[in-house]
N, C-alpha and C positions, 0 to 999 in steps of 0.2 A: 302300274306298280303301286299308286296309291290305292287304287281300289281292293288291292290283292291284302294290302295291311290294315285296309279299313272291315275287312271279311275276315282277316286273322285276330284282329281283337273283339269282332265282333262273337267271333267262336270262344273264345276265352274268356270272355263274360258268361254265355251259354252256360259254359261248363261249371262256372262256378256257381251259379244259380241252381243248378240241378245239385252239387257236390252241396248247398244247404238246405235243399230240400231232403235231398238223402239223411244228413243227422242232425237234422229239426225231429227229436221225438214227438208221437203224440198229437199229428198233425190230423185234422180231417180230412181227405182229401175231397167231400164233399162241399164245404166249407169253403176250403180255398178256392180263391179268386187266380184265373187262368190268366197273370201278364204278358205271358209271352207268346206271343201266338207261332213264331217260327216252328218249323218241322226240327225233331230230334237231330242230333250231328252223326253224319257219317264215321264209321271208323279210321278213317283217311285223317279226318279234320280234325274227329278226337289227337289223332297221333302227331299231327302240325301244332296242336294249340297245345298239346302237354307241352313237346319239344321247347317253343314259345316260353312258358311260363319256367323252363331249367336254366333258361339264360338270362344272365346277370345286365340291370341293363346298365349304359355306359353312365360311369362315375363322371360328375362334371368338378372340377378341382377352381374354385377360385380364388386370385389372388387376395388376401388380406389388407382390407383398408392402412397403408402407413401415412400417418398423416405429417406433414410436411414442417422441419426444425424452421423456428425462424434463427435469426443473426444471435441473439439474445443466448440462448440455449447452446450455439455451437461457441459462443465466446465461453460461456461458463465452463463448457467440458477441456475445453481450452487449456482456461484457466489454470481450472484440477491438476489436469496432468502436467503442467510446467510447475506448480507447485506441488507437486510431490515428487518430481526429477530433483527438484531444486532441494528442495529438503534432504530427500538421500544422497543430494551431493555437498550439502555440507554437513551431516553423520558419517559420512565416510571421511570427511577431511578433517573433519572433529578425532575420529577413531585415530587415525595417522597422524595426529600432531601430540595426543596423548601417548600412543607409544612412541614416536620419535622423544618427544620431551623425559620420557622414560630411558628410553637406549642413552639418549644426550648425561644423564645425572649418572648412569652407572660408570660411562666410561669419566664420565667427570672425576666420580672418586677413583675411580685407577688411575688416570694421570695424574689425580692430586697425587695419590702416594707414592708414585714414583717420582714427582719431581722434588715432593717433599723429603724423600731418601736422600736426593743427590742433593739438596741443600743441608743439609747434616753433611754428608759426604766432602763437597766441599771448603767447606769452612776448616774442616778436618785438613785436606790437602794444603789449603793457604797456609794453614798453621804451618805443617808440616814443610812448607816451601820456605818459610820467615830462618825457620829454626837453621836449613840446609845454610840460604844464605849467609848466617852468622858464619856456618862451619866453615863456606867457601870463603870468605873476609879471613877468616884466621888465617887459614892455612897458605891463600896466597900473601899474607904478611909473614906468616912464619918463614916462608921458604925464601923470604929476601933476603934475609942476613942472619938467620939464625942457627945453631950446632942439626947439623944433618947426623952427626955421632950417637952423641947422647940426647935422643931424644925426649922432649918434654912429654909428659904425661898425656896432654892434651893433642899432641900432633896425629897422635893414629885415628881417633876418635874424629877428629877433624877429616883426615886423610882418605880416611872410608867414608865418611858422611857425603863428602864433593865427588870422589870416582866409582865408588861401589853401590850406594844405596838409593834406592829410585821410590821402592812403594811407598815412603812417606811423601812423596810430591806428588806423582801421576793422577792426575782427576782419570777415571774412566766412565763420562754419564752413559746412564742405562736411557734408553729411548725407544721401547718395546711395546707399550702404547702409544707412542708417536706414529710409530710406523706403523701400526694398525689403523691408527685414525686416515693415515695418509692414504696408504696402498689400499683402504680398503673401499675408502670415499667415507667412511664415517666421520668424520672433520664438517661434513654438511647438515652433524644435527646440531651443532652449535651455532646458533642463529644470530649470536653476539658475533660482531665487524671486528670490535677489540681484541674478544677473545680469539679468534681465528688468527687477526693482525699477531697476537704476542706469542702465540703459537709456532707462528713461523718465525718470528723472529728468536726463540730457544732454539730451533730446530738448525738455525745457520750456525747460533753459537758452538750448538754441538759439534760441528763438522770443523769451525776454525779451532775448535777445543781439540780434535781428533789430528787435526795437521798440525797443532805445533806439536803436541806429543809425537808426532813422527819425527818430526825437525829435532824437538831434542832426542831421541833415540839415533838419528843417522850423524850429527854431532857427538854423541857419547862413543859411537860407534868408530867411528871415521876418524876423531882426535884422540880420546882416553884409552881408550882400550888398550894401546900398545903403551900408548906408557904406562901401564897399570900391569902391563906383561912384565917389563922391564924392571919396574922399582916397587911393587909391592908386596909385600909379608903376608903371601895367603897360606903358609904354617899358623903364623897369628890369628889369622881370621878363623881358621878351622879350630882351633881350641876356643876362641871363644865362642865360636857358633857352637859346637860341642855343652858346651856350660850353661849356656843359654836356653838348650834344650831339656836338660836336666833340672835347670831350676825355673825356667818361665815358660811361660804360655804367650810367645809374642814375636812375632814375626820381623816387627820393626827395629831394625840394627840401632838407631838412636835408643832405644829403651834402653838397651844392651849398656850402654856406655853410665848409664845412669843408677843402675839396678844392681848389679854385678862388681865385683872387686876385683879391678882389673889387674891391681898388683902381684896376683896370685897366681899369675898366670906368666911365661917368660916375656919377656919385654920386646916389642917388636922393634925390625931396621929397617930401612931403606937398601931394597938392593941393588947393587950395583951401584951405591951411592959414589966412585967416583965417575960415572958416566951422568951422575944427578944433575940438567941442566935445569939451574934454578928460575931463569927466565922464562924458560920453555914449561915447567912448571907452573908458572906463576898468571903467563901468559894462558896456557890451555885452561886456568881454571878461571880465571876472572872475565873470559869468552863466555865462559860456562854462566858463570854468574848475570853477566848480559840478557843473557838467553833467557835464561828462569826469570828472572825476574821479570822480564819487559809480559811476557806471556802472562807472566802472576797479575802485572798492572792495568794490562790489556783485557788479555782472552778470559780468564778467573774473574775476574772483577765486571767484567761485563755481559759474561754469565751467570753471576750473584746478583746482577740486575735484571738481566729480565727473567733469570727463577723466582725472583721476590714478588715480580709484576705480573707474573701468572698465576701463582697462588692465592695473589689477592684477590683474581680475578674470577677464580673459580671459586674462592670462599664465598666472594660477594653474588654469582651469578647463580652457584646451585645450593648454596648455604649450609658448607662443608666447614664443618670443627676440626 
């Protein structure tokens, strides 16, 4: 087998030595010196050795020197990438605490001015509860010993103020971004302990604010009402609601009393004033007065406290005017 490949290149050499003889122009063939002494190639051998020189010979593929990391170099690359993990994870915590501190400031001022509403609101209602009070003091004095006939100018105005008129007392707080911040979990971008704390503590106000307003409603309901069926002049009431309408813009029945000349109008009775039990009177309204009041000293006033201590705290925390 060796000898057979040592004959096949030695043809292939052959041939190429003739192939520059061939176009060597201009050659002597005198001249030239005979190196080869072998006999011309067969056409066989020719057709072996071209064959030979069409094939490609085998590609040797070697691996590329990689030369070897020491400790030094694998620490470094290390290094790299844990500091730049680290970096893009606090630009991303950086990104998220600027817009949370953003979300935090907008709903800030919406709760400021909501709660800032319902403190104008009720200051307005306390007022309005002071005023009732007087009217319920009168009128359970009046009905102790005084002409149920001819009544004094002051008794209906009294009389309506204690069984008829509610909107100048009723706080109703709005709590519409409360209950966003709550239900929604947005309460977690306000990062203040205090602020959260006072938060929740408006929030209970609101609800003890919402149950006594039921308390006095199923009181007004359950004791007044019937005897408001019984003894009260709503002819009277309807002319001056009438008047009122024509000449004010005012919803609150106390204005009425104040605004309007009431003499102009016929003079209201008590009906069925001999069924008038003046105790029973006297007794349903100074219940009444209990009621309101304790709620006004309580629940209003302890609402006026922590509305005051939330505003402060949103003024002072997101530096709201």
């Amino acid at each position: 087998m060796q000898n057979c490949f040592h004959q096949l290149k030695k043809n292939i050499i052959r041939i190429m030595s003739e192939e520059e003889k061939i176009n060597t122009p201009n050659v002597d063939p005198e001249n030239s010196q005979q190196t080869n002494e072998d006999p011309p190639l067969t056409p066989s051998e020719r057709h072996s050795a071209a064959r030979a020189l069409t094939i490609n010979p085998m590609e040797v593929h070697h691996h590329p020197h990689v030369e070897k990391k020491n400790f030094k170099e694998y620490f470094l690359e290390f290094l790299m990438i844990f500091l730049a993990v680290t970096l893009g994870f606090f630009a991303e915590n950086i990104r998220e605490n600027i817009s949370e501190r953003s979300q935090a400031k907008e709903l800030a001022k919406n709760l400021y001015k909501e709660i800032y509403s319902d403190s104008i609101n009720i200051h307005e209602k306390i007022l309005g509860r002071l005023e009732k009070e007087n009217y319920i003091k009168y009128f359970v004095h009046y009905v102790s010993d005084s002409d149920l006939v001819n009544l004094s100018p002051n008794f209906y105005p009294a009389f309506t103020s204690t069984f008829v008129s509610t909107l100048t007392i009723v706080f109703q707080p709005k709590d519409g971004v409360l209950n966003q911040l709550t239900n929604s979990g947005a309460l977690r971008y306000f990062r203040s302990s205090r602020l959260q704390a006072e938060i929740g503590n408006i929030s209970v106000d609101i609800a003890n604010l919402r149950n006594g307003n039921d308390e006095e409603e199923a009181f007004r309901e359950s004791k007044m009402h019937s005897f408001l069926i019984a003894h009260y002049d709503y002819k009277w009431f309807e002319t001056l609601a009438a008047m009122a309408q024509q000449k004010l813009n005012n919803p609150y029945i106390e204005s009425w009393y104040k605004k309007l000349d009431l003499s102009t109008i016929k003079k209201p009775e008590i009906i069925n004033v001999a069924q008038f039990n003046r105790q029973e009177a006297a007794n349903i309204a100074s219940e009444y007065l209990v009621i309101i009041r304790g709620f006004r000293l309580i629940l209003y006033n302890q609402y006026v406290k922590s509305n005051h201590e939330l505003l402060e705290t949103l003024r002072s925390e997101y530096h709201i005017k």
